[in-house]
N, C-alpha and C positions, 0 to 999 in steps of 0.2 A: 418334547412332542410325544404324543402318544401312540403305540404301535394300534396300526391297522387292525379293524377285524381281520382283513384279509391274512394278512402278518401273523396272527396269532391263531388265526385255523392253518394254517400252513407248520406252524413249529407247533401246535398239537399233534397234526395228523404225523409230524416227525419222530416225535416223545413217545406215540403210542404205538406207532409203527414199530419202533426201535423194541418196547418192552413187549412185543408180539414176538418181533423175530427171536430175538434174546431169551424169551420164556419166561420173563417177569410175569406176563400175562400169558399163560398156557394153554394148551389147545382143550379147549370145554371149559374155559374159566369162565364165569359169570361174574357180571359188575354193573353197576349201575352210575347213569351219567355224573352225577352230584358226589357219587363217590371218589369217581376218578378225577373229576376236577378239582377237589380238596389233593389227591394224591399229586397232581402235576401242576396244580398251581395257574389252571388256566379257567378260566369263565365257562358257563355252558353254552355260550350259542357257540365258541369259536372251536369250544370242543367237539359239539353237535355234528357242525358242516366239516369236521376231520371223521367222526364217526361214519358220518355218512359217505364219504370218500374211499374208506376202510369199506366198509359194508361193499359198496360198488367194485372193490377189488377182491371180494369174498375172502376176506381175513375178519370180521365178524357180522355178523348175523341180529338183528333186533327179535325177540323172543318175547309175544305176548306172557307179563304178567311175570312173566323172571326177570327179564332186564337186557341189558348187552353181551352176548358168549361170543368167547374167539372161537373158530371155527375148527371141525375138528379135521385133521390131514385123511383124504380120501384117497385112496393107493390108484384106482384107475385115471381119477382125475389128475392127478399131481403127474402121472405117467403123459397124458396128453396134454397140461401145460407144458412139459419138457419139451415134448410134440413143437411147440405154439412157440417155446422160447427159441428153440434151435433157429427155426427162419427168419426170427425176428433178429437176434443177435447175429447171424451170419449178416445179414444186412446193413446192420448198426457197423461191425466190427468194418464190411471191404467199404461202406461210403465213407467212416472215420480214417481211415488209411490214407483217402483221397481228400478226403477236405479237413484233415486237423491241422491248426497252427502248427509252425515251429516249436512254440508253447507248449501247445500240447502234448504235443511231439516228445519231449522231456520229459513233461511231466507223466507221460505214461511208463517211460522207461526207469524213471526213477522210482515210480510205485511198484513196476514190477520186481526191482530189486528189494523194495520195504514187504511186499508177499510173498518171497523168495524167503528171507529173512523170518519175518515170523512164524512161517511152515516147519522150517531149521529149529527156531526154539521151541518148537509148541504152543508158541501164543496165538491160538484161538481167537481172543478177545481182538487184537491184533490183526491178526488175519483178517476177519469180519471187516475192520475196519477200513481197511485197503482195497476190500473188493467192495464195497459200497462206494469208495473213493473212485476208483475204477468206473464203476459207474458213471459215476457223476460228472467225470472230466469226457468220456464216450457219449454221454447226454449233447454238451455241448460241441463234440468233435465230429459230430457225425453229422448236422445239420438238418437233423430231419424230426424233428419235436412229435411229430405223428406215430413214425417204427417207435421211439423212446418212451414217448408214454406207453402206448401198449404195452411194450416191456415190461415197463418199471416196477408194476404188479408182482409180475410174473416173479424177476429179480429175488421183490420179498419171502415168496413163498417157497422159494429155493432155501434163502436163508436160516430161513424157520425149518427149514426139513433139516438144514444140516446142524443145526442146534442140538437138535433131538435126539440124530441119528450119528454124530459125530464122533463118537466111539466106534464106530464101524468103517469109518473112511478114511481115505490116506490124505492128512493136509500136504504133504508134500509133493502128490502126484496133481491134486486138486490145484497147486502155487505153481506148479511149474505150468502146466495145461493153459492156466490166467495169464502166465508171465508168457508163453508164447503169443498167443493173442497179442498181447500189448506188445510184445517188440513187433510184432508182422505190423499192425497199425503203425508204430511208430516210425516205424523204416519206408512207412507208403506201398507195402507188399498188397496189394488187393488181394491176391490166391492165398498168401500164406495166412495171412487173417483170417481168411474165410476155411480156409481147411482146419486150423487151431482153432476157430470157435465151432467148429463139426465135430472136433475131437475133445474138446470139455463135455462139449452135449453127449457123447456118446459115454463116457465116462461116469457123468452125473446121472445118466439112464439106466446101468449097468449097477454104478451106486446104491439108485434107487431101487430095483429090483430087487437085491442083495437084500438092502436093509428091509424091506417088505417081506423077504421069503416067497418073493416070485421067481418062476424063471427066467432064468436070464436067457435072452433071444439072441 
């Protein structure tokens, strides 16, 4: 049986999402649809309606007459999605606390030991991978598809800052801050959740400032 259009705009917007955050595709790259669909190996309608998904999350931009550019990181704006991520993630984190499986539950405790871990070796690549994981299992833990998607943007664009800027931050302080989170959610801590995802966000604010050569407030 043949995969879905649906299926295959969903693992494009994945593929291209990931070489955004990652810097395969860097901030003011230019490319064109046909190009990148030889690149990733997917069709252009399914690539199209992942582009325009992208676009809707401003990680690229359609550009009469040049073609698709990733967008390029705006320091006031990235400062007010921090703004935007803080409430949202403070929300996601104390409802996940209260409605994760058992499952879940585990499963978040075991990932913060795999973030913990990677911080310790330096594996970056690693890290990334955990806190997308992270996500993903908060997606479904927290039972609110509405805070989640808003999020989930956001999530990216984080990512992609710290790509960049990842010479100038602590993954260690960065793993621990994620790993508290995930033990307060996984323990059903409503307060401690919500206080741990206050204290990433102010960290990653503070980060971002730093790394801009703004003042830090």
């Amino acid at each position: 049986m043949l995969p879905s259009t649906e299926s295959l705009s969903d693992q494009a917007y994945e593929v291209v999402e990931r070489m955004i955050v990652t810097l395969e595709l860097p901030p003011g790259n230019v490319f064109s649809e046909g190009d990148l669909s030889d690149k990733v190996g997917i069709g252009r309608t399914p690539l199209r309606e992942a582009l325009q998904r992208l676009s809707g999350d401003r990680l690229v931009e359609a550009v009469p007459r040049r073609g698709i550019v990733v967008t390029e990181i705006n320091a006031s704006e990235y400062l007010s999605l921090l703004e935007t991520r803080g409430v949202l993630d403070k929300l996601i984190a104390e409802q996940a606390s209260r409605r994760a499986t058992p499952e879940e539950r585990v499963q978040l405790r075991h990932l913060s030991g795999k973030m913990l871990d990677a911080a310790a070796a330096g594996a970056a690549e690693a890290f990334m991978k955990a806190d997308k994981e992270c996500d993903s299992i908060l997606e479904k833990a927290c039972r609110n598809p509405y805070a989640f998607r808003a999020a989930s943007s956001l999530h990216a664009h984080c990512r992609r800052f710290w790509s960049v800027y990842a010479h100038l931050g602590s993954l260690q302080q960065s793993a621990e801050l994620h790993a508290r989170m995930m033990i307060g959610v996984s323990e059903g801590d409503a307060a401690e959740a919500g206080k741990a995802s206050d204290a990433l966000i102010r960290y990653l604010t503070i980060f971002a400032r730093e790394a801009l050569d703004l003042d830090v407030l």
